[in-house]
C-alpha positions as CSV (number, residue, x, y, z in Angstrom):
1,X,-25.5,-70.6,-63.0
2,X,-25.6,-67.0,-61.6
3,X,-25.6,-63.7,-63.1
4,X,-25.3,-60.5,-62.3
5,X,-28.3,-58.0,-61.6
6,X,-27.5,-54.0,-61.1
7,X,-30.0,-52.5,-58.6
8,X,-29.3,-49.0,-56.8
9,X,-27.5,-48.1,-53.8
10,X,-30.5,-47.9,-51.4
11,X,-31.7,-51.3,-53.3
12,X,-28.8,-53.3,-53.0
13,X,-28.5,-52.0,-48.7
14,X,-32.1,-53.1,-48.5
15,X,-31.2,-56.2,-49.4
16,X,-28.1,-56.6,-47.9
17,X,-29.6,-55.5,-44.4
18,X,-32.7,-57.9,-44.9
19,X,-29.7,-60.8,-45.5
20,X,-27.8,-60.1,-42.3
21,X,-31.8,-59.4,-40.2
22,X,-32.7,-62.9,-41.9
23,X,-29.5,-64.8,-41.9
24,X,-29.8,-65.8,-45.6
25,X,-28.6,-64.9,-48.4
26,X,-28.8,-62.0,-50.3
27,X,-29.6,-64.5,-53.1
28,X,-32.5,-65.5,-51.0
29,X,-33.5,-62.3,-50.1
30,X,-34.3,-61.3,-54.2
31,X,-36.0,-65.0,-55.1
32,X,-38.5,-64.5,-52.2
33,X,-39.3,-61.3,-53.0
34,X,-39.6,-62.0,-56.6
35,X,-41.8,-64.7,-55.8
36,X,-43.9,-62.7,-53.6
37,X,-44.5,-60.0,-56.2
38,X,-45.3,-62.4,-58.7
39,X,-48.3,-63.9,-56.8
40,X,-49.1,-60.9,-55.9
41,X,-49.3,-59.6,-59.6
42,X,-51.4,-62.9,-60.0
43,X,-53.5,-62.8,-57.5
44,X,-54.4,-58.6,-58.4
45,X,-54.7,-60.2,-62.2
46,X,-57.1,-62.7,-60.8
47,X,-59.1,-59.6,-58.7
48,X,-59.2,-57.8,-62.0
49,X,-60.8,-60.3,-63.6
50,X,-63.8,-61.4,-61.3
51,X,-64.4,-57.8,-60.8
52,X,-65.2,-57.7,-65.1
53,X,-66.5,-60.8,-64.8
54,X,-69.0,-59.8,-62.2
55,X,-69.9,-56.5,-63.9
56,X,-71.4,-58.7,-66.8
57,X,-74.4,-60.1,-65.3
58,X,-75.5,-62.6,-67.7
59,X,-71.5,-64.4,-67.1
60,X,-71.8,-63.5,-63.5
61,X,-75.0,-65.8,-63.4
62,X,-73.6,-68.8,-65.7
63,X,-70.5,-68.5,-62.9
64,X,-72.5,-68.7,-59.8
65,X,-74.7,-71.3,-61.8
66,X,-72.0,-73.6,-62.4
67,X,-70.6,-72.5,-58.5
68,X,-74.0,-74.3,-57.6
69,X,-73.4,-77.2,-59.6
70,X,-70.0,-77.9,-57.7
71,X,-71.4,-77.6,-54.2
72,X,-73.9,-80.3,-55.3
73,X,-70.8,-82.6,-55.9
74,X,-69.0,-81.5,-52.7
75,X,-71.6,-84.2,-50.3
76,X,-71.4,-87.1,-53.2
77,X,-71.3,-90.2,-51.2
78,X,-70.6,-88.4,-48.0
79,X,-73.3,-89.0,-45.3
80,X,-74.4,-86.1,-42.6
């Protein structure tokens, strides 16, 4: 099912130029970069919050404890 979505002049040339560069669809052109910004909001989300965590030491110590812990279990079984 498709809908419309009304986006500016300039917008909507962007697009259009990107489609025709590409050789996709202008379709294509907005799910990419709507997938592209949302990582990218998720992955600054996910910056934002190891920089908090890190600025409280006592969490910033159980999370590199338990970092530890994990890279104990990375070798299990596996010989050198």
């Amino acid at each position: 099912m498709a809908t419309q979505l009304r986006v500016n002049e300039s917008t909507h040339a962007v697009i259009r130029n990107l489609a025709r560069e590409c050789g996709e669809s202008m379709q294509s052109i907005v799910e990419k970069a709507v997938e592209r910004y949302k990582r990218e909001m998720f992955l600054e989300s996910l910056s934002d919050d190891f920089k908090k965590l890190r600025e409280n030491e006592e969490s910033w110590n159980v999370e590199l404890e338990e970092r530890r812990l994990w890279e104990n279990t990375l070798l299990d079984g596996v010989e050198k």
